[in-house]
C-alpha positions as CSV (number, residue, x, y, z in Angstrom):
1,X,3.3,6.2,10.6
2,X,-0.2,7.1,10.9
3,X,-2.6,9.2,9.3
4,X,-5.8,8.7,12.0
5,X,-4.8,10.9,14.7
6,X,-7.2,9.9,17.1
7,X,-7.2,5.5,16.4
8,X,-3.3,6.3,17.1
9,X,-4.1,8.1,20.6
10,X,-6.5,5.5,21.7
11,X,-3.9,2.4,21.1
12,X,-0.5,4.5,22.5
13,X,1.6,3.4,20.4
14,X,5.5,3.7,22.1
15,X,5.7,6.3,19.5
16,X,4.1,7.2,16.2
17,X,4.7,9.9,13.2
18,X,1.3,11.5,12.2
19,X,1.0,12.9,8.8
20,X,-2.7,14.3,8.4
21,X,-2.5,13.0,4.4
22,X,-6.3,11.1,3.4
23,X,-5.9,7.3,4.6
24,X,-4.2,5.3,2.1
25,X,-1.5,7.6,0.9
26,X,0.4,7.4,4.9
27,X,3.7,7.4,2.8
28,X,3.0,10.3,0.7
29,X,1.5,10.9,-2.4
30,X,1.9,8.5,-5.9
31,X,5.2,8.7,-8.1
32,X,6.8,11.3,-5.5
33,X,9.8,9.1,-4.5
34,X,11.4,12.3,-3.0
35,X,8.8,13.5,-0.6
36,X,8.3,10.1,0.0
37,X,12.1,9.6,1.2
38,X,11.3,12.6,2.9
39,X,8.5,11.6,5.1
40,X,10.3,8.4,6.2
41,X,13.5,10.0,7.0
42,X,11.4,12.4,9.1
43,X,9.9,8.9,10.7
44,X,12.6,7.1,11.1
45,X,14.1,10.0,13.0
46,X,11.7,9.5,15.3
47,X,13.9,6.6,16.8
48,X,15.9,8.5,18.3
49,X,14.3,11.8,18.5
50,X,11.4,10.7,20.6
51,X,12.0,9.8,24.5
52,X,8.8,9.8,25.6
53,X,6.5,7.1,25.4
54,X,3.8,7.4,23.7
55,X,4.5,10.6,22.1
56,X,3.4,11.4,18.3
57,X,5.6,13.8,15.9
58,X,4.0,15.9,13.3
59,X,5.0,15.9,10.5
60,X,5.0,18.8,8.3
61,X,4.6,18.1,5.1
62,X,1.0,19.5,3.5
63,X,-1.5,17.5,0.9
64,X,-1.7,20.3,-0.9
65,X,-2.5,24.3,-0.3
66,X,-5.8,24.3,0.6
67,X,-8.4,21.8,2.6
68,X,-10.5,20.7,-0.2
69,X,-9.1,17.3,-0.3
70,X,-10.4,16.5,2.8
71,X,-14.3,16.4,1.1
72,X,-13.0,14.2,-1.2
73,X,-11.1,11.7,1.3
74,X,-15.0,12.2,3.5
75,X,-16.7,11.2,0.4
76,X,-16.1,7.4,0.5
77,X,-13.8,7.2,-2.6
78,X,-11.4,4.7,-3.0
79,X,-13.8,2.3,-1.3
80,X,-17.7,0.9,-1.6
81,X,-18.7,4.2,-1.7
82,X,-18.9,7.3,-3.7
83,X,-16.1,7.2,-6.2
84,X,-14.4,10.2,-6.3
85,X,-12.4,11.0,-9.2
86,X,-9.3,12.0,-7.9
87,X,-8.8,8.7,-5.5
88,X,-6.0,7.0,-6.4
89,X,-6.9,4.3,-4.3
90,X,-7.6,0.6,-5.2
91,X,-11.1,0.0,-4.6
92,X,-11.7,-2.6,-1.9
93,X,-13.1,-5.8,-2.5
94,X,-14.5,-8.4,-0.4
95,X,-12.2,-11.1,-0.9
96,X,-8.6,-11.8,0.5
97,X,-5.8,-10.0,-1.5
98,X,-2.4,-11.9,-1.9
99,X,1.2,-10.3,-2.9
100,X,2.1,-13.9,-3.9
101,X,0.7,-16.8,-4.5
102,X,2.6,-19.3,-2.0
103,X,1.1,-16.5,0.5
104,X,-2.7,-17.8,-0.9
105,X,-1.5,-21.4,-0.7
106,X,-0.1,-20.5,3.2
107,X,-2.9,-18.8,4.0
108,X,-5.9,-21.7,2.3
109,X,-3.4,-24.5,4.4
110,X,-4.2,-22.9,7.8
111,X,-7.8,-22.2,7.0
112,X,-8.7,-25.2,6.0
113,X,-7.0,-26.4,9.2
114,X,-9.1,-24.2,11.6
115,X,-5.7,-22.0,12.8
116,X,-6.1,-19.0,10.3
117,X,-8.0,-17.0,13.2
118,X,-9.7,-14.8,10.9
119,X,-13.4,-17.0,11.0
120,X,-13.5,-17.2,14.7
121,X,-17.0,-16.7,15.3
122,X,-18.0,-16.0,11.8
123,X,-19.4,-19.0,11.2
């Protein structure tokens, strides 16, 4: 699933689902479990839907009725930027962001050993 239409047709993907939502919210929109469900069935259908390679599916679910969140998802919320105040987003910070902590302790262990691939060149 993607929501940058053209980053998706410059990497040709086997096959993709674009939904043209602001980046972040791919998956649909916060506490809406059923369009969410909705957007991945549509997805997932593409499985076996899609038999060409590379192709993308549409899908047609909308953001809302007009175009005006599209300003807001231009503004830079949600990032560094210019806050917006309807971005759900979390901000984005500088340092590494861990679901668990053995994934910290994984990730520290294979830096500190030169294999986490991530500093190559940065130093």
């Amino acid at each position: 699933m993607t929501s940058a239409l053209s980053i998706t047709r410059s990497v040709a993907p086997p096959r993709a689902a674009f939904l043209d939502f602001p980046l972040g919210h791919t998956t649909g929109k916060k506490n809406q479990p059923e369009m969410q469900l909705n957007l991945m069935r549509q997805a997932l259908a593409g499985f076996e839907e899609i038999d060409e390679p590379g192709a993308i599916r549409f899908l047609d679910e909308r953001w809302s009725e007009d175009e005006s969140w599209r300003q807001n998802a231009m503004a830079g919320g949600g990032s560094k930027g210019k806050e917006s105040s309807d971005d759900s987003r979390t901000p984005r910070v500088d340092t590494p962001q861990y679901q668990y902590p053995a994934d910290r302790d994984e990730a520290e262990k294979l830096h500190h050993k030169g294999a986490c691939g991530s500093c190559v060149g940065a130093e």
